[in-house]
Structure formats: C-alpha cells, structure tokens
C-alpha positions in Angstrom: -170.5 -108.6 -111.6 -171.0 -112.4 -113.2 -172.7 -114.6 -110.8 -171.5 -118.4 -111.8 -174.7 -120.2 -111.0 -173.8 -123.6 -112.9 -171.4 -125.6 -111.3 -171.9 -128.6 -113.5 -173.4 -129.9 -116.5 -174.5 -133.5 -116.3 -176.0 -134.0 -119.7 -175.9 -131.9 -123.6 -177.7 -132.5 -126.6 -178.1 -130.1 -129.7 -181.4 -129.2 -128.0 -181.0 -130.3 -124.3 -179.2 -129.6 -121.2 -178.9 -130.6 -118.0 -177.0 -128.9 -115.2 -176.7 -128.7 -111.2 -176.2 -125.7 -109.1 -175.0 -126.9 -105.7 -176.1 -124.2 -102.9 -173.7 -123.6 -100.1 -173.9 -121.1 -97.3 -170.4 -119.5 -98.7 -172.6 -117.5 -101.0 -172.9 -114.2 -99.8 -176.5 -113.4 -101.2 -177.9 -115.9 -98.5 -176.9 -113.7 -96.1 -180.0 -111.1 -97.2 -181.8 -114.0 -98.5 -183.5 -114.3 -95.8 -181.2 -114.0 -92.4 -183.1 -116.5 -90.9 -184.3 -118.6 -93.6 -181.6 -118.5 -96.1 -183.2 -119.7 -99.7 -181.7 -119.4 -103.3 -183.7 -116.6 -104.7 -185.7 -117.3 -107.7 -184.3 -114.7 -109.7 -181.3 -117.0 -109.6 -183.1 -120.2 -110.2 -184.2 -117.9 -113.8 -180.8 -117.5 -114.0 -179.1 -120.7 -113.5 -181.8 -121.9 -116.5 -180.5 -119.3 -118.5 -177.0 -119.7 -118.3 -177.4 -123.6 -118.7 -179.6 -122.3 -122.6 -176.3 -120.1 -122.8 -174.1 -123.1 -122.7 -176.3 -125.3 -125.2 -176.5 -122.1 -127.6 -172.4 -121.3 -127.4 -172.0 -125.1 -128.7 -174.2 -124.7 -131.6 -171.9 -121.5 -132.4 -174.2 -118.6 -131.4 -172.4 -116.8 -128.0 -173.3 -113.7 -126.4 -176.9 -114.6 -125.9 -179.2 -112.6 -122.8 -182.4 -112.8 -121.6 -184.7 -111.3 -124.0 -187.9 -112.4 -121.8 -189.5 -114.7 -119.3 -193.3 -116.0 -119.5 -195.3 -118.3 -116.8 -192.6 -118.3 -114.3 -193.9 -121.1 -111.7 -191.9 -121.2 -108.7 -192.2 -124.4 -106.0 -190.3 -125.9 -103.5 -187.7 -123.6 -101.9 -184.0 -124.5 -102.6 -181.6 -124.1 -99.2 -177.7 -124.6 -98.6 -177.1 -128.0 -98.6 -178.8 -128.8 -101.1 -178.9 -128.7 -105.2 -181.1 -126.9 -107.7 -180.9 -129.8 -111.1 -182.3 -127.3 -114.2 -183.5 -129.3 -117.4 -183.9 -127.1 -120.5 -185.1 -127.7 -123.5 -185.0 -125.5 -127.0 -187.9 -125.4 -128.5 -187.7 -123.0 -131.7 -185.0 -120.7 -133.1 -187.0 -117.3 -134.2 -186.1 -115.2 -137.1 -184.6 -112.7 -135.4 -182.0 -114.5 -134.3 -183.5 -115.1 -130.5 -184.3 -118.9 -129.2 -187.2 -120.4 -127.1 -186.6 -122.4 -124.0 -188.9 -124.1 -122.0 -187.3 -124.7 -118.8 -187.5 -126.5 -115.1 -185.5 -127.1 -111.9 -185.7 -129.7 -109.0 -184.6 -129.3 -105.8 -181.9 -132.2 -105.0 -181.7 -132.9 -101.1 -179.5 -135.3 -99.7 -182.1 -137.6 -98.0 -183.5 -138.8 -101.3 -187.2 -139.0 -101.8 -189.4 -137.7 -104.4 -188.4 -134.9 -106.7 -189.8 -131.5 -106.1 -190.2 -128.5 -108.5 -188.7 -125.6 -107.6 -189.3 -123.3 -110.9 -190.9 -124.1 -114.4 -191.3 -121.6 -117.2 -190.8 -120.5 -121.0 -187.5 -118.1 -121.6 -186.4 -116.2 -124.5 -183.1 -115.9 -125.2 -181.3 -113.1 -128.1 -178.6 -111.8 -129.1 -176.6 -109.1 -127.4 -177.1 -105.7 -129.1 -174.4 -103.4 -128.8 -175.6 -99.9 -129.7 -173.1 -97.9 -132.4 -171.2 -95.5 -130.7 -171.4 -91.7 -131.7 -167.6 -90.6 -132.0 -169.3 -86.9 -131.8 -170.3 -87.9 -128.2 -167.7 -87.9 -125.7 
C-alpha cells in the first residue's frame, strides 16, 4: 500500500523543498489514531519529509530512493484534522554510496494563524532501492 502524504509542493530548489500535507478526518488511519484524539502519527510526519527528499532527488535524476535511516527525530506540537503539516527539507551531502543526507522539519499550520509550531525536526538518510538478484534455481 502507497500512502500519498504530500498533497502539495509550495517551493523546489536543487537542494530545497517545501511541501504541505493537509490532514482531513477522511483518512482512515485517524480512526486508530487515537479514537478520541485523532493526531497524524509521527511515523507519517517522517514520512511526508521523506517523500517531499524523494521528489527533490527524482528532479535531480536519481528515482527509486527509500529510507536508509533516521537520527534525532524531535517530535512537537501534535498535527489534527483540520489542520496542515508544512515540511521544509534540506539536502545536505550526497555520500559515495549513492545515499543523500537530509536535514528535515515540519510546522503545524492551523487556520487561526499565530505563531508557528514544530511538530517534527530531524536528520534522514535517503538510498537507493536494492533489488536483490533473483536465483532462477529457486522457485
């Protein structure tokens, strides 16, 4: 299954991205997260960062890219329906391996304005997909 988690991306550089991931109750993980105090999970919020690196690395002409590791994962204010999780990532070195480093954070955007809050800040590898061979003698 592919969660979607960017709905837009407001700003690209070689090195830079912006996005938005607007939270409505139509999502069904809500309803188990939590039934009474329904949050975007933070495993999500790592997510949306990642797929926002994964568009910014597909435009500089390297695709299939997953999560090769996370480090100092900070997470904040809680995200609800209603109301918008803005990531801002930024590459910071390409390895020689073929993996990328991303430092990475997300504001929650409510309607009512006011000051920004951080939701989740971190560092994030991202590498290439390795296929293993396949062994024709296998079935």
């Amino acid at each position: 299954m592919h969660f979607a988690l960017i709905d837009t991306i407001l700003e690209q550089t070689p090195d830079r991205v912006r996005a938005l991931k607007q939270v409505t109750l139509a999502e069904e993980y809500l309803q188990d997260h939590f039934p009474t105090f329904q949050v975007l999970p933070g495993v999500f919020m790592l997510e949306a960062m990642v797929q926002a690196a994964r568009a910014l690395l597909e435009a500089r002409g390297h695709p299939r890219m997953v999560l090769g590791g996370a480090k100092a994962m900070r997470y904040g204010s809680f995200v609800r329906p209603g109301e918008a999780l803005e990531v801002d990532v930024q590459l910071e070195k390409e390895l020689p391996d073929g993996s990328f480093t991303f430092k990475g954070a997300g504001t929650v955007r409510r309607h009512a304005g006011g000051e920004p809050e951080t939701a989740v800040s971190g560092r994030f590898t991202l590498r290439p997909l390795r296929i293993p061979p396949q062994n024709p003698s296998q079935g």
